[in-house]
Structures are given as structure tokens and as C-alpha cells.
C-alpha positions, 0 to 999 in steps of 0.5 A: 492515555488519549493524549498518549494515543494522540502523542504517538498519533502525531510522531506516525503522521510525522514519520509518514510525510517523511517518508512520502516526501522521500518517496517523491524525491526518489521518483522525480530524481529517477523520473530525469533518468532515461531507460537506455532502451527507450520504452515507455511505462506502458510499453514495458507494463505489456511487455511484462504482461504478454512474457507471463502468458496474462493477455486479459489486462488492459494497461490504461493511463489514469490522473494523478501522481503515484496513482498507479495501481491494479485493479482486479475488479476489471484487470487493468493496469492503471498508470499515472501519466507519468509513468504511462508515457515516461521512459524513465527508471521510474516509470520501469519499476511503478509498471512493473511493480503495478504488473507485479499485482496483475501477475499476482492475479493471475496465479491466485496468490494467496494474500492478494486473493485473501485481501480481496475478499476483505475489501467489502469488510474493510469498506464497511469498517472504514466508515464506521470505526472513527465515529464508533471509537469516538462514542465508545471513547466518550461513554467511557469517560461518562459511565464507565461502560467499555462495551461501544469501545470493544465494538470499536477495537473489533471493527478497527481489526478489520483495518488493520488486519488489512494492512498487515495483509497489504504488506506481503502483497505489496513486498511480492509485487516488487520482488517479482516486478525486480526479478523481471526487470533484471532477467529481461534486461529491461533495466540494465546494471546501472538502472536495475538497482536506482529501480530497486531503491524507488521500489524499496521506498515505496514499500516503506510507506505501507511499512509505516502505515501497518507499524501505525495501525498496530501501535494505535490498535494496541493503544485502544486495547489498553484502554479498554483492558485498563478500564476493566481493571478498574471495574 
């Protein structure tokens, strides 16, 4: 069974560098296509903010590459440079969909704000569950006792659950960042659906990272219910 975990382990982190590398290539591509309109990631990301009455959020630019995110802690619209200063395709769709976040925010939507209460938990479990597993792996195999591996599939819930939450959230952003995209006009008919095609793949990555998490938990569970079978 570990070798089967460790089998489907490495098929996930394969399909996921495919899919992050797919992921780059949408963006530099869309990256070389200017806005006809000319504006920039920031311009557009207050534009989005200002037109859904949110006038708390601060759009500030943030290193790296696809860094972008939002934070609630401080409401701010964190941009990569690219995306900050650019005036692509690609820079319209990550602000918007980064504003899609903040006017999530602002409406309380339900899975954003329940995966924000989840955040210390998931800090927590994030530090704790490889080593748990790890233990309760060993104890296993050495004295036959479950009991460190159930604590580990309780606490990788944790994790999990977080991902699963992640994906709504993350599909919402990128519907009400399109929808704004195509009633402003901000893209027109020949950038709207490139913008659509960047965002769609962006989706995939947390699509595949949930589809792993779930494959790996059950992976565990059936170790452990195997394990009781043979007590």
C-alpha cells in the first residue's frame, strides 16, 4: 500500500507541474497581448473596486511571479509586477480575479468567510500532519497500533477540507471577475475569451491540488481500516 500512495503521489506532482507549466505559458503568451484600452493590472483592479462601491482595499504591487493574491487580514490587492504595471490580457484577468476575492469580501460570501475561519486550524495541521503521518506509519508497521495514523488522518482533514473549500471560492472569483470584464468592456470581444482561457487554467491548478489531497486521504483511511480488519 505505501508504494501505492507513493505511485499515485508521483502521477498528482507529475500532472501538477504540467499543469503549472501550461499555466505559465497561457500567461507569458497573454502576457505579449496589449489591452486595446491601454490600462494597467492596478488601474483596472481599482476600477473593478471603485464600480462594486469597495473604497477600503488598497491595490499594492508584491514580488514575485503569479504571487498575486488577497488578503483580508489588511484588504489589500497584492499584484505581482507584472500584473501591477502590465497592460496585457493577463494582467486584466489575475486583477480582476485578485478583486474578485475583495468583492467576495466585502459581500461575506459564505465559503470565503468559512475558509477564513479555517485558516489558523489549517496552520496548525499544516505543520504537524506529515510527521504525525510519518509516526503513525511506523508504529504501524512496528506494533500494529492504528491509533498515531487515525490522529494523522484527522488532522490531514483538516487539510483537505481546506482545499475542497478553496475550490469554490477561487471558481466564484473568476466568474465575477469575467462578468465584470465583459459588461465594462474592460476586455473586448477578441481579449474576453484569451482572458477566460488564462483564468480557466488557473482554476485547474487548485482542481488538481484538491483531486490529490482527496486521492491521498483515502489512500491513508484505507490503511488504516485495512489494519483494523486484521486485528
Amino acid at each position: 500500500m505505501s508504494n501505492e500512495i507513493f505511485l499515485v503521489s508521483m502521477l498528482f506532482l507529475g500532472i501538477s507541474f504540467l499543469v503549472s507549466a501550461v499555466l505559465k505559458s497561457k500567461f507569458n503568451k497573454y502576457a505579449k497581448i496589449p489591452l486595446a484600452n491601454g490600462m494597467s493590472g492596478r488601474e483596472i483592479a481599482e476600477k473593478m473596486l471603485r464600480e462594486n462601491g469597495i473604497f477600503d482595499v488598497n491595490v499594492t504591487s508584491v514580488d514575485g511571479f503569479l504571487s498575486d493574491h488577497y488578503n483580508p487580514a489588511n484588504k489589500t490587492v497584492n499584484l505581482s509586477p507584472d500584473v501591477y504595471n502590465g497592460t496585457s490580457i493577463s494582467a486584466a484577468a489575475v486583477a480582476a480575479h485578485e478583486c474578485g476575492h475583495a468583492v467576495q469580501h466585502a459581500t461575506n460570501y459564505g465559503p470565503l468567510v468559512f475558509r477564513s475561519k479555517m485558516v489558523p486550524a489549517v496552520q496548525f495541521s499544516s505543520m504537524l500532519v506529515n510527521w504525525v503521518l510519518l509516526a503513525g506509519i511506523i508504529l504501524l508497521a512496528t506494533t500494529k497500533n492504528p491509533t498515531v495514523l487515525l490522529i494523522g488522518i484527522i488532522v490531514m482533514s483538516v487539510t483537505v477540507l481546506f482545499t475542497l473549500v478553496t475550490l469554490p471560492v477561487e471558481f466564484d472569483a473568476s466568474k465575477r471577475a469575467l462578468a465584470w470584464l465583459d459588461k465594462t468592456n474592460v476586455t473586448n470581444s477578441d481579449e474576453y475569451p484569451k482572458a477566460k482561457d488564462a483564468l480557466k487554467w488557473a482554476a485547474t491548478t487548485y482542481v488538481v491540488a484538491a483531486l490529490a489531497a482527496v486521492v491521498q486521504l483515502v489512500q491513508y483511511i484505507m490503511i488504516y481500516m485495512n489494519s483494523r480488519d486484521r486485528s
